[in-house]
DSSP file (Angstrom, degrees, kcal/mol; ACC not computed):
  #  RESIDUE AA STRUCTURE BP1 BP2  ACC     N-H-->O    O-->H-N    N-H-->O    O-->H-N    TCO  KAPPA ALPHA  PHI   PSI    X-CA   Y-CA   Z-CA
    1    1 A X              0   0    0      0, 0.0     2,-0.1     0, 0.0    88,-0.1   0.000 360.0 360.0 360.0 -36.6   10.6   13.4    8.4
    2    2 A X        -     0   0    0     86,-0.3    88,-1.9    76,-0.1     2,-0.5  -0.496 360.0 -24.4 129.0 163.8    9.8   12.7    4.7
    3    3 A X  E     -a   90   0A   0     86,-0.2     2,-0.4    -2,-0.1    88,-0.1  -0.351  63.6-157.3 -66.0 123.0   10.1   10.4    1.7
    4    4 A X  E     -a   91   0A   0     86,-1.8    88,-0.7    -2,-0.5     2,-0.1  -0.765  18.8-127.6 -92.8 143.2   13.0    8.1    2.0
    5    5 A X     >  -     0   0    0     -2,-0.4     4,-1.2    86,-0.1     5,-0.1  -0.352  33.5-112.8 -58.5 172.5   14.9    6.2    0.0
    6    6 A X  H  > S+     0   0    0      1,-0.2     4,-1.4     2,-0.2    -1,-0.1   0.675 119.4  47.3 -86.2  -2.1   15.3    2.3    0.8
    7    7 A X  H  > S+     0   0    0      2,-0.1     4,-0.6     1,-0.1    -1,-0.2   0.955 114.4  43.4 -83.2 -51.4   19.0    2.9    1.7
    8    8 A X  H  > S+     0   0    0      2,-0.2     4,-1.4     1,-0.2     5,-0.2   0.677 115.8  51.3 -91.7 -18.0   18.3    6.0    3.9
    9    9 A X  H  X S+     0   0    0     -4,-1.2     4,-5.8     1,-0.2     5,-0.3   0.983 112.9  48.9 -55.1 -60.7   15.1    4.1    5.6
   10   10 A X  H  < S+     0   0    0     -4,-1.4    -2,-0.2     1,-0.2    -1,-0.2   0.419 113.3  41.4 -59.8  -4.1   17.4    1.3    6.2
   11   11 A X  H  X S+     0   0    0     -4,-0.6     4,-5.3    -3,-0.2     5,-0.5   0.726 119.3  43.0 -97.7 -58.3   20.2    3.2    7.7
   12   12 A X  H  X S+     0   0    0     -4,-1.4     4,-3.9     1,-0.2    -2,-0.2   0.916 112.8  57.3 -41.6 -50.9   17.8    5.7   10.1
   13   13 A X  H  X S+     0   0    0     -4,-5.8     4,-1.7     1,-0.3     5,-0.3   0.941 111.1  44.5 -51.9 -48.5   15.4    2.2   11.2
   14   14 A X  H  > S+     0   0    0     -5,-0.3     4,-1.4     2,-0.2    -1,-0.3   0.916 112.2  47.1 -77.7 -28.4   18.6    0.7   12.5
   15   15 A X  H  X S+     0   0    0     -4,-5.3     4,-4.7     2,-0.2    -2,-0.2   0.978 112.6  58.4 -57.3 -48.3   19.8    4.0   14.4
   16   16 A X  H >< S+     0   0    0     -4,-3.9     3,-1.4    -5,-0.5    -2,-0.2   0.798 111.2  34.5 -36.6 -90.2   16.2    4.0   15.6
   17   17 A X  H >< S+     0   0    0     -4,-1.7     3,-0.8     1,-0.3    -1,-0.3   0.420 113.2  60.1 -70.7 -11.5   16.3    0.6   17.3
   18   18 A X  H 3< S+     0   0    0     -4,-1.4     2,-3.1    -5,-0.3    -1,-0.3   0.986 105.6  47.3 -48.6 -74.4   19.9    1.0   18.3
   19   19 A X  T << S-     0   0    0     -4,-4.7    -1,-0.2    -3,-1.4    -2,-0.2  -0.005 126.7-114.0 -74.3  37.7   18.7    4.1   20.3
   20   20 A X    <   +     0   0    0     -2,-3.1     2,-0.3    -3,-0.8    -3,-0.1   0.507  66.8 139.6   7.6  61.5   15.8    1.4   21.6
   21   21 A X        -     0   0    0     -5,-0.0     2,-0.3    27,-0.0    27,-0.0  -0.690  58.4-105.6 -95.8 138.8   12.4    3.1   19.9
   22   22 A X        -     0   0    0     -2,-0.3    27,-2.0    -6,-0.1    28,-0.9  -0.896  23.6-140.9 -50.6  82.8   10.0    0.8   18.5
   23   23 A X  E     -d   50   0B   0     -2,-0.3    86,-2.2    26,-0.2     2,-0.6  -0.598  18.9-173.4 -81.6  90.9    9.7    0.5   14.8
   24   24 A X  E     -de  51 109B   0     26,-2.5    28,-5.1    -2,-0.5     2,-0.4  -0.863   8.2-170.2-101.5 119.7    5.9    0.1   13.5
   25   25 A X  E     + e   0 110B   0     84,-2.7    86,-3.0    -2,-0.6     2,-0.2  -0.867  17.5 161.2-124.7 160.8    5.5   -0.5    9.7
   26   26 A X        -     0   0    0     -2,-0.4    28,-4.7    84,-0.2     2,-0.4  -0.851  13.6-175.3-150.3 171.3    2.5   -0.6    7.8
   27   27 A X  E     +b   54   0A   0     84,-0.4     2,-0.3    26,-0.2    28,-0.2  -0.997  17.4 124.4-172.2 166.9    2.6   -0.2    4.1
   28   28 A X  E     -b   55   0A   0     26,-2.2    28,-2.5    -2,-0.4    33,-0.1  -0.991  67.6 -78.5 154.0-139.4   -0.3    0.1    1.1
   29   29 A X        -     0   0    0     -2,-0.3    -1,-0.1    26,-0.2    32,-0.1   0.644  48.6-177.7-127.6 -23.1   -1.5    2.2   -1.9
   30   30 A X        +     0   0    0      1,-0.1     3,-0.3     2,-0.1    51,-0.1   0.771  21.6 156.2  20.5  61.1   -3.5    5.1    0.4
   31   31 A X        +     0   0    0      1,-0.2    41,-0.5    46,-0.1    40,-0.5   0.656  64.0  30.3-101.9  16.6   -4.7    7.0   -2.7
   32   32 A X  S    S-     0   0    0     39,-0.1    -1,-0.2    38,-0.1    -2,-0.1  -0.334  89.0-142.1-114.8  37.7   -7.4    8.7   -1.7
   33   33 A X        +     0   0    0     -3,-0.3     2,-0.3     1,-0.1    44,-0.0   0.362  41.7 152.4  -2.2 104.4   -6.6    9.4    1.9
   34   34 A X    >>  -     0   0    0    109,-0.0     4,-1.8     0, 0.0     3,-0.9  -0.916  59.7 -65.2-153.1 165.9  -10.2    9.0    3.7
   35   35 A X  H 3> S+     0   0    0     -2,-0.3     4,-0.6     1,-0.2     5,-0.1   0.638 123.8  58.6 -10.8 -37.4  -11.5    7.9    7.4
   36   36 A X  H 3> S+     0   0    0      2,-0.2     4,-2.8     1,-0.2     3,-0.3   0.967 105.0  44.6 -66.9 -65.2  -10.2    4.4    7.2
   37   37 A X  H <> S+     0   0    0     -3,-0.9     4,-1.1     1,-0.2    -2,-0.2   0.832 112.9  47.4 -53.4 -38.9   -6.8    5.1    6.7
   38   38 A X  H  X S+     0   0    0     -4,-1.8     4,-1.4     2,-0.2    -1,-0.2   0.703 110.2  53.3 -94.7  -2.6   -6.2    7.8    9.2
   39   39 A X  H  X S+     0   0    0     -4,-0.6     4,-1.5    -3,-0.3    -2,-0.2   0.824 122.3  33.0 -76.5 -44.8   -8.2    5.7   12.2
   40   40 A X  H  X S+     0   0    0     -4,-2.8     4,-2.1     2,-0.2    -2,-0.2   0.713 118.2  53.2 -92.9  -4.0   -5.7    2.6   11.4
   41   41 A X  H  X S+     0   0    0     -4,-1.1     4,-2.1    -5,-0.2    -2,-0.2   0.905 110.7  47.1 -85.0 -50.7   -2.8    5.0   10.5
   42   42 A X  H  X S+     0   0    0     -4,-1.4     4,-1.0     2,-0.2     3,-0.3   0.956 118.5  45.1 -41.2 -52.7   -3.4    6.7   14.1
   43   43 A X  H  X S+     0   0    0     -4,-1.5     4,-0.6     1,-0.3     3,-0.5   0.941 104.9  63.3 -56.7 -48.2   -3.5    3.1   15.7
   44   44 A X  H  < S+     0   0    0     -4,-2.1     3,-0.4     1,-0.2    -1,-0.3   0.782 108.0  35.0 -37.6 -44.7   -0.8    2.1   14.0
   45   45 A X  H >< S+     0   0    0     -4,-2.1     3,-1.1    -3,-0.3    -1,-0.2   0.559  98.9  75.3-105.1   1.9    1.6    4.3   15.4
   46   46 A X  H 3< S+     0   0    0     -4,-1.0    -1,-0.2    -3,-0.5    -2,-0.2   0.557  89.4  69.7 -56.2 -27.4    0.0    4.3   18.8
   47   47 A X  T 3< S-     0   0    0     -4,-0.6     2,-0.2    -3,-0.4    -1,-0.2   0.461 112.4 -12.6 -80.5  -6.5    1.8    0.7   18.7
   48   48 A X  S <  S-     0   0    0     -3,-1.1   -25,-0.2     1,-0.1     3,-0.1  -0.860  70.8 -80.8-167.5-150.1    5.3    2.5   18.8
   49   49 A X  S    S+     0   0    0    -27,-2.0     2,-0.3     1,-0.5   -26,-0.2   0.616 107.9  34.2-116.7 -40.8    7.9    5.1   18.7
   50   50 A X  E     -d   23   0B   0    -28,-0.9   -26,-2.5     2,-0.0    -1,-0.5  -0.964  55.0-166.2-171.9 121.0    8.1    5.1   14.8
   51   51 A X  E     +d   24   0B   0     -2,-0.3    38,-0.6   -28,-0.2     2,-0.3  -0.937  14.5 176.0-122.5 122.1    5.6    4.7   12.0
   52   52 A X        -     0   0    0    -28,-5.1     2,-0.3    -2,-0.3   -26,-0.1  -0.894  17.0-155.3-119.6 175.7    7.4    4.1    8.6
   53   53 A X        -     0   0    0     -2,-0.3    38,-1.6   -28,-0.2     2,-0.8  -0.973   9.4-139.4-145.6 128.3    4.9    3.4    5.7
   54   54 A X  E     -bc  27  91A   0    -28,-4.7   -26,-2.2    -2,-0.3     2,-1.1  -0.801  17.2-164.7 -93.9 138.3    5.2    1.7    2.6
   55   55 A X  E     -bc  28  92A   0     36,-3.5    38,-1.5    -2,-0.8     2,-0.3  -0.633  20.5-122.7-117.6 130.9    3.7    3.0   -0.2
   56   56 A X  E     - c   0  93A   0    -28,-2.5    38,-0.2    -2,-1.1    36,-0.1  -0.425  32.0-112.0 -77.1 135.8    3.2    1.3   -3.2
   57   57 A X        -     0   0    0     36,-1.7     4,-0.3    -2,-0.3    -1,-0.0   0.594  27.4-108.4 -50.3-170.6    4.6    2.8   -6.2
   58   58 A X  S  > S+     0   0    0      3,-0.1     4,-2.7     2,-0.1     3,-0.5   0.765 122.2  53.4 -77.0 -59.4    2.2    4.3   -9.1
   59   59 A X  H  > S+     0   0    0      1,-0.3     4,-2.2     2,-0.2     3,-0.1   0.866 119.4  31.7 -40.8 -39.9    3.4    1.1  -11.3
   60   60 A X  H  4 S+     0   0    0      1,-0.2     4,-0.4     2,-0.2    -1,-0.3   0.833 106.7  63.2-110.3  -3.5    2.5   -1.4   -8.6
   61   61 A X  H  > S+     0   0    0     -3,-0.5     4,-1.6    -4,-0.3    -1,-0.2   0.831 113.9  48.4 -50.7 -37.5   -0.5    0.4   -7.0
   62   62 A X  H  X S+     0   0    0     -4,-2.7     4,-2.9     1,-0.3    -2,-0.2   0.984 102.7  57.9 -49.2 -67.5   -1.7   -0.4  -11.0
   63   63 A X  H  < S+     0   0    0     -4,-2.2    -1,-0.3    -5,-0.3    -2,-0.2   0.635 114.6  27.8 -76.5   6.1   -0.9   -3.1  -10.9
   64   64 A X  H  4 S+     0   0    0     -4,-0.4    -1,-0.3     2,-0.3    -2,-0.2   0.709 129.1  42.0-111.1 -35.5   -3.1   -4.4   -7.8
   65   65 A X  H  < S-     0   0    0     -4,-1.6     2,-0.2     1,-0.3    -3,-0.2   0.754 116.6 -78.9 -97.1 -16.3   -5.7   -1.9   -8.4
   66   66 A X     <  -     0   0    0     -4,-2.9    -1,-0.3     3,-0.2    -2,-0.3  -0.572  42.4 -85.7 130.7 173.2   -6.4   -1.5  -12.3
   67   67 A X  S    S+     0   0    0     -2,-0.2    -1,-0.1     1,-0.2    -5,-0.1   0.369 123.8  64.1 -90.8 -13.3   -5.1    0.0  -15.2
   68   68 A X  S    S+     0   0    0     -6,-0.1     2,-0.5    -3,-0.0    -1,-0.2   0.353  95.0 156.2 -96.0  17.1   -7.2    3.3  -13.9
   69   69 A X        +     0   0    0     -3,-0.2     2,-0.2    -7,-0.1    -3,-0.2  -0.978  25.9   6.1-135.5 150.4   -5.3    3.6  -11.1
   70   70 A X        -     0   0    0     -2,-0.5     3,-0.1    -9,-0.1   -38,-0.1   0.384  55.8-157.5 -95.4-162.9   -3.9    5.1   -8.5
   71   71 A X  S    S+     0   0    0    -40,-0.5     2,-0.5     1,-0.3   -39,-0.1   0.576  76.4  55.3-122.5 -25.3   -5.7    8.4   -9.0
   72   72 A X  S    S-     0   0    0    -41,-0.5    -1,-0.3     4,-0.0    -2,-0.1  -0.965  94.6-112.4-108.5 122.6   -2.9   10.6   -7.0
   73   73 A X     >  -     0   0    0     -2,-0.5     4,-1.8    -3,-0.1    -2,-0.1  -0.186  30.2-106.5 -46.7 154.3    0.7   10.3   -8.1
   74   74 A X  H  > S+     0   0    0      2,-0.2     4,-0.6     1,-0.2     5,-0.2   0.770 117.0  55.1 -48.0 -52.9    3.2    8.6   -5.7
   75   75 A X  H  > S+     0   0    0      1,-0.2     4,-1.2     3,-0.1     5,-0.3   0.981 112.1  42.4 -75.8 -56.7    5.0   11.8   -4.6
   76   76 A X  H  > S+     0   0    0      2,-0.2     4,-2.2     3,-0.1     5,-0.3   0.924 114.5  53.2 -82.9 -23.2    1.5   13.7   -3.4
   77   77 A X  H >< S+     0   0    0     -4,-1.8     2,-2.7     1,-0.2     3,-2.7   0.458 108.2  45.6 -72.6-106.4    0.2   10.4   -1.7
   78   78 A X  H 3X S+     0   0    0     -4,-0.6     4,-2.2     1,-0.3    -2,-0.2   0.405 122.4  40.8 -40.6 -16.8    3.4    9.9    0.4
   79   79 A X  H 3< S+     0   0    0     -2,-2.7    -1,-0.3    -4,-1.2    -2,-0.1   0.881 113.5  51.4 -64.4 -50.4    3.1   14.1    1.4
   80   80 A X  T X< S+     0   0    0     -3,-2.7     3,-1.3    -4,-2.2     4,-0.5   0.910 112.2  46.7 -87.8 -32.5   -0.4   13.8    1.7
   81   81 A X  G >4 S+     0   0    0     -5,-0.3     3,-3.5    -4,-0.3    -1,-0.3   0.984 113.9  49.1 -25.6 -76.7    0.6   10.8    4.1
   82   82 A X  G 3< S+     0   0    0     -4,-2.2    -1,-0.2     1,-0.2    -2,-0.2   0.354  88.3  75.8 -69.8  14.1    3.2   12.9    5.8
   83   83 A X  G <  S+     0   0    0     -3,-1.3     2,-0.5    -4,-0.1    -1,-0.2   0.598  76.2 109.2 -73.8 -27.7    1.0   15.7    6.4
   84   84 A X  S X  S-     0   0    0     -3,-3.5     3,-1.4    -4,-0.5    -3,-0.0  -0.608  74.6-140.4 -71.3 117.2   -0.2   13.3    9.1
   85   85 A X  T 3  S+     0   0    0     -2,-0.5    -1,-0.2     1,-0.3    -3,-0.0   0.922 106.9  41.0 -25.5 -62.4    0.8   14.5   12.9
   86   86 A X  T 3  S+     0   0    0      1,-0.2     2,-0.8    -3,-0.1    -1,-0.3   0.467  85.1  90.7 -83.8  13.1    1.4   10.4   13.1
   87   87 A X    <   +     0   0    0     -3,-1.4    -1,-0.2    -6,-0.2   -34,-0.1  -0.683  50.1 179.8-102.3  75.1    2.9    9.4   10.1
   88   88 A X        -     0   0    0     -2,-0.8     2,-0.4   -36,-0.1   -86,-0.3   0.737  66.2  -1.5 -63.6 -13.0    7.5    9.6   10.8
   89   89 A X        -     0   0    0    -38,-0.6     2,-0.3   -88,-0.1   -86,-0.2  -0.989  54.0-142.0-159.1 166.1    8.3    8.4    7.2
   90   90 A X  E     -a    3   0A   0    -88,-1.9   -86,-1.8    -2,-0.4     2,-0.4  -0.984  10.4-177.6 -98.6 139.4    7.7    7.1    3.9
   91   91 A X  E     -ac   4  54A   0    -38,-1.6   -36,-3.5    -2,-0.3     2,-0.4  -0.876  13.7-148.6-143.1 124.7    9.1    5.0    1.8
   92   92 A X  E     + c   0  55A   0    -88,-0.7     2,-0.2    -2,-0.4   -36,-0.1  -0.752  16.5 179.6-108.1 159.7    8.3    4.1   -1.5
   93   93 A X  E     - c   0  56A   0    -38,-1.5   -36,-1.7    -2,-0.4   -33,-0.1  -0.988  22.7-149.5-155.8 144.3    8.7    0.6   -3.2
   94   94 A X        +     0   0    0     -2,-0.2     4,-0.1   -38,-0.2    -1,-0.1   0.493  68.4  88.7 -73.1 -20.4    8.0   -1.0   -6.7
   95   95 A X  S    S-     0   0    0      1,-0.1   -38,-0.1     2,-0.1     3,-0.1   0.348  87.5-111.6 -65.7-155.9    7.3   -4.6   -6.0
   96   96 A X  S    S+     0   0    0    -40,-0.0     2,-0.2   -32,-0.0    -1,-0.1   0.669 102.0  37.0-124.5 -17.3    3.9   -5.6   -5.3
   97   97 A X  S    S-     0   0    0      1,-0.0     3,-0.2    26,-0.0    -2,-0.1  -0.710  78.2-133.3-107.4-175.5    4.6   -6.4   -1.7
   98   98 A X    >>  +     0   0    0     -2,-0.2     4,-2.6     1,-0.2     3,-1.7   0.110  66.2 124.8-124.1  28.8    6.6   -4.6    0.0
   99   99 A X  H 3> S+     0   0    0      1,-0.2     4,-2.0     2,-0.2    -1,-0.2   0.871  72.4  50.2 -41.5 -38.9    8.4   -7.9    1.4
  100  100 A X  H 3> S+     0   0    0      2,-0.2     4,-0.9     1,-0.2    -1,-0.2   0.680 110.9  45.6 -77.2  -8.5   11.8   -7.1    0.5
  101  101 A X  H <>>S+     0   0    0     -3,-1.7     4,-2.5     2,-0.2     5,-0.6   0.830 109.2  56.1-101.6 -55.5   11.8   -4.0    1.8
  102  102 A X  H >X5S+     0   0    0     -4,-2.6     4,-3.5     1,-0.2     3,-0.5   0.804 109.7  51.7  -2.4 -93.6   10.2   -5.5    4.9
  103  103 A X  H 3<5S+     0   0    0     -4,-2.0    -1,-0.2     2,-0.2    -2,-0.2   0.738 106.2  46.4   3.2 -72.8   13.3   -7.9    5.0
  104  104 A X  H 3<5S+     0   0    0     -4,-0.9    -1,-0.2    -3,-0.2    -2,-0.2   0.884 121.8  40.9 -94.6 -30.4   16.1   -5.5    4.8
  105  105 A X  H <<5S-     0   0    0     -4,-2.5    -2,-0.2    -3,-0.5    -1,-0.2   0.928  74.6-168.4 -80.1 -36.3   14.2   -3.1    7.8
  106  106 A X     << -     0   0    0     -4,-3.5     2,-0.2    -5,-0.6    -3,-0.1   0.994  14.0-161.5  62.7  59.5   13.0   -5.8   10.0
  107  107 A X        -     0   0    0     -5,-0.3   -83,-0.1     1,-0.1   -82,-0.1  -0.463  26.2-118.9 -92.2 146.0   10.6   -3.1   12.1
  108  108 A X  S    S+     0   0    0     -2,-0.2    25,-1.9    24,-0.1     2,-0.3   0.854  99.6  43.8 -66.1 -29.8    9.5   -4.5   15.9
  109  109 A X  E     -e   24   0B   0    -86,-2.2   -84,-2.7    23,-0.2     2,-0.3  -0.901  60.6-177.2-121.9 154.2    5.8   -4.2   14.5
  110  110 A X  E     -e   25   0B   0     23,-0.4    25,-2.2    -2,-0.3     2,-0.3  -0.935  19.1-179.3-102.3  89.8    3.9   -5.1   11.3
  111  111 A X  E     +f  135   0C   0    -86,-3.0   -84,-0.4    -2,-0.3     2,-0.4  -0.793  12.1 167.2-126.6 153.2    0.6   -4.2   11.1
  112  112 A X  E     -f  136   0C   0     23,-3.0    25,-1.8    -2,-0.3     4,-0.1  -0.936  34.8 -86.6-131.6 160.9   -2.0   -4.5    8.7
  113  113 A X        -     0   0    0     -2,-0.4    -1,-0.3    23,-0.2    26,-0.1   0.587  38.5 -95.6 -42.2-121.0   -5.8   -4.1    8.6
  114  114 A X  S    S+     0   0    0     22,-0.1    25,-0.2     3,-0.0    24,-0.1  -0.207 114.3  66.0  34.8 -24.2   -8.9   -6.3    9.4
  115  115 A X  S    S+     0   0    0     23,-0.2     2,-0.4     1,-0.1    -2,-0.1   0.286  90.2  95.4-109.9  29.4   -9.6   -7.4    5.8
  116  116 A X  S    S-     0   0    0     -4,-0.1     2,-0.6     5,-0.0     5,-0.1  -0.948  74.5-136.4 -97.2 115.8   -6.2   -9.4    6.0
  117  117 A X    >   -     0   0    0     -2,-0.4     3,-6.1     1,-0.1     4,-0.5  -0.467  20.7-128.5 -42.1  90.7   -5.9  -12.4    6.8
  118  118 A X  G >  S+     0   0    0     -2,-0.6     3,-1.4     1,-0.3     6,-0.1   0.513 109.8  46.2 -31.5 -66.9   -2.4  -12.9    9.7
  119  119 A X  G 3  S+     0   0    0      1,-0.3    -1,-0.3     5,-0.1     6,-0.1   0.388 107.5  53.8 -63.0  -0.9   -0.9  -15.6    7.6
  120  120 A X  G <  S+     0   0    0     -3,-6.1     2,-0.8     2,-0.1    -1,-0.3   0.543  76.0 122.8-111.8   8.8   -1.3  -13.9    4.4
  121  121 A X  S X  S-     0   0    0     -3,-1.4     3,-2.0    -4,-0.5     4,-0.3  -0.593  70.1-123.6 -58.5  92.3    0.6  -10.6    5.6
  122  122 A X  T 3  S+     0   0    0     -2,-0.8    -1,-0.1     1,-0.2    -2,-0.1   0.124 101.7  23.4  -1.7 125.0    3.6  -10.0    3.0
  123  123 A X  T 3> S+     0   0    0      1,-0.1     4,-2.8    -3,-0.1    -1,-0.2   0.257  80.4 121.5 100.2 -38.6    6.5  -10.0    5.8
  124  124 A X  H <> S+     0   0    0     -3,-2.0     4,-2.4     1,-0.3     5,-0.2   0.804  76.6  49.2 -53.3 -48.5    5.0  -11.9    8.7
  125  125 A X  H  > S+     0   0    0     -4,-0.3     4,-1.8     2,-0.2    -1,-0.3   0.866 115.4  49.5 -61.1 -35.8    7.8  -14.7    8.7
  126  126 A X  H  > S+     0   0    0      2,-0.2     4,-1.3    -3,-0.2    -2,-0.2   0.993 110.4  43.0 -48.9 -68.1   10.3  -11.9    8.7
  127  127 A X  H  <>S+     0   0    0     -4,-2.8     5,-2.2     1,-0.3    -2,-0.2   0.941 115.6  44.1 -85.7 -59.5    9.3   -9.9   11.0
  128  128 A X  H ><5S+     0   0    0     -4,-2.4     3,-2.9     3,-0.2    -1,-0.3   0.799 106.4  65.7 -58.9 -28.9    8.3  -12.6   13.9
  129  129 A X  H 3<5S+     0   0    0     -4,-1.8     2,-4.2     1,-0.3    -2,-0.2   0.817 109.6  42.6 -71.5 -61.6   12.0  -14.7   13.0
  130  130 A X  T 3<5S-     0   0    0     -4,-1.3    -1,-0.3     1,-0.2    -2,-0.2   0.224 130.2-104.5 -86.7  35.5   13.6  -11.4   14.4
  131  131 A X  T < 5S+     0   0    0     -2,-4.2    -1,-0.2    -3,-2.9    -3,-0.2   0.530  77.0 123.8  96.0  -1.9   11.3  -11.1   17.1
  132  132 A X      < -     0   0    0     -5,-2.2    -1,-0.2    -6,-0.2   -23,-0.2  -0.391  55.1-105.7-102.9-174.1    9.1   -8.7   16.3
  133  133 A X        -     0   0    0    -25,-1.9   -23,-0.4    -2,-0.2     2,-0.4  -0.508  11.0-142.3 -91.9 166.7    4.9   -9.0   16.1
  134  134 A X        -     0   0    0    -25,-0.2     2,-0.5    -2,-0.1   -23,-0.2  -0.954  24.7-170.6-126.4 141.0    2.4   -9.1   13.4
  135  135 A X  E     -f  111   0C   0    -25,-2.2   -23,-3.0    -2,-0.4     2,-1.2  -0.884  20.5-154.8-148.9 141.2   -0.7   -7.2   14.1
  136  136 A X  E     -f  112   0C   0     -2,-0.5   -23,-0.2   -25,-0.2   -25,-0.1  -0.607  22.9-148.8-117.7  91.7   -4.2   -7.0   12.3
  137  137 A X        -     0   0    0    -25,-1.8   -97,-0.1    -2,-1.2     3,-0.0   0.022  35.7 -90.4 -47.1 149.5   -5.9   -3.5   13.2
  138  138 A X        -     0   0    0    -24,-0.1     2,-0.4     1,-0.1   -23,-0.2  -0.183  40.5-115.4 -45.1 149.2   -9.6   -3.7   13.3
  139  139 A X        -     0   0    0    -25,-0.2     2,-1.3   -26,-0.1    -1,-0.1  -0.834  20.9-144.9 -85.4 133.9  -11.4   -2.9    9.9
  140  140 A X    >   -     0   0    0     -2,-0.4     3,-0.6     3,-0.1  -100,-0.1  -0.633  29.4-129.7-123.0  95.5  -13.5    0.2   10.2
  141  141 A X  T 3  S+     0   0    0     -2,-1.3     3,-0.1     1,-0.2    -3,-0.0   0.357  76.4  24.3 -10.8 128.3  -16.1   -0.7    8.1
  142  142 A X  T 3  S+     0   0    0      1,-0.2     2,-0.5  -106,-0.0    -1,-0.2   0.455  90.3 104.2  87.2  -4.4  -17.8    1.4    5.0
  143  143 A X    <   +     0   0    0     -3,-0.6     2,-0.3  -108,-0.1    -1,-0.2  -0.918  40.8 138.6-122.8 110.7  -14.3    3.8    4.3
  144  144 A X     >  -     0   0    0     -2,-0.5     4,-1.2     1,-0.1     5,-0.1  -0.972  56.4-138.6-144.8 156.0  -12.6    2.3    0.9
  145  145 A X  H  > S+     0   0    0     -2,-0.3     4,-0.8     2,-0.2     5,-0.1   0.826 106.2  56.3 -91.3 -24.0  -11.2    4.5   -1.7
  146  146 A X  H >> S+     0   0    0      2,-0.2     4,-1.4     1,-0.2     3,-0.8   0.942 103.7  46.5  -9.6 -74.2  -12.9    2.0   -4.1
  147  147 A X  H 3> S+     0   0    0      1,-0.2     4,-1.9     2,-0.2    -2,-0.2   0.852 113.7  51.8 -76.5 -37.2  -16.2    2.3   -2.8
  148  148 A X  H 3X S+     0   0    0     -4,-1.2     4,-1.6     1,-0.2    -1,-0.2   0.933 114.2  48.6 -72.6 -25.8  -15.6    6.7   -3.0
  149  149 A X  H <X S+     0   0    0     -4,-0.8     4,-2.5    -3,-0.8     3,-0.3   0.922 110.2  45.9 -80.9 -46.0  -14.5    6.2   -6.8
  150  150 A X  H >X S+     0   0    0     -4,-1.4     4,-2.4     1,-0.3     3,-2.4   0.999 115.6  51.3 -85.7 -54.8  -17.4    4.0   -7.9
  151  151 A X  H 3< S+     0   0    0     -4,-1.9    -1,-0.3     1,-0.3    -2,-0.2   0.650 108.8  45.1 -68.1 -12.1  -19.7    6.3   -6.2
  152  152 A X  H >< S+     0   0    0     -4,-1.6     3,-1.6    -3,-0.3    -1,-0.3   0.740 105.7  60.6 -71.5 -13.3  -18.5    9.1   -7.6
  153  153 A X  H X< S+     0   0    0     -4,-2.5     3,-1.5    -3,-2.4    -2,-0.3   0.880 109.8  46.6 -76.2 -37.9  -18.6    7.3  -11.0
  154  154 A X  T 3< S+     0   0    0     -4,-2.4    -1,-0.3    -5,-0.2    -3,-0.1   0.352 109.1  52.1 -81.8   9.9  -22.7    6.9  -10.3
  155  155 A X  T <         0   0    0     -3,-1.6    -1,-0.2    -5,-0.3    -2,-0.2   0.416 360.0 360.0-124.3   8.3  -23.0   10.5   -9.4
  156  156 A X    <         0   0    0     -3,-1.5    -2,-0.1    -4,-0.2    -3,-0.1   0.391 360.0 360.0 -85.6 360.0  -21.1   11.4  -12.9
């Protein structure tokens, strides 16, 4: 459906769940799109009706990731996102979680990966007071866009 604004998320997420579809959010920096991502991005949305994603901005994808990153601008990660059959939106956001944005959609599922810890999920209290789940997808081991960078950096 496309990159959203947080106004146009927040109006469509609430039509959604009006019109009772399942809201699954998931959110991160995807900047190197690889195995990992599209195995828990597939799961993810196996978990509803509706997969929005947050994607963290270039500025706060830096800021979590290094001063050399991200390596794909904001606008072609959230594309290269929505080129995925299972992926219904985007949304990008500046913070460094994407709690607030979290907050103001309030989506029936949250999910994150395997190398998160449930109580340290950005959202989690949010999302469970209105009722919805937090869920922590399996890690599938060996796929980071870290680990693809540093190894191209040794093959440089």
């Amino acid at each position: 459906m496309g990159l959203w604004t947080k106004i146009k998320a927040i109006k469509i997420i609430e039509q959604l769940k009006a019109d009772g579809k399942r809201v699954v959010f998931t959110n991160g920096c995807f900047d190197i799109i690889h195995m990992g991502h599209t195995t828990y991005l597939k799961a993810a949305r196996n978990l509803g009706d509706f997969l929005i994603i947050g994607l963290n901005s270039d500025k706060s994808a830096k800021q979590l990731k290094g001063p050399e990153r991200p390596i794909n601008p904001e606008k072609k990660r959230g594309e290269a996102l929505l080129a995925l059959d299972y992926v219904d939106a985007v949304v990008i956001f500046s913070e460094e979680t994407p709690l607030k944005l979290i907050s103001k959609l309030r989506p029936h599922v949250l999910v994150k990966g395997g190398d998160y810890n449930k109580n340290e999920i950005a959202g989690k209290e949010e999302v469970e007071a209105s009722g919805g789940q937090v869920i922590v997808l399996p890690f599938l081991a060996g796929y980071s866009t870290t680990k693809i960078l540093e190894k191209m950096r040794k093959k440089a």
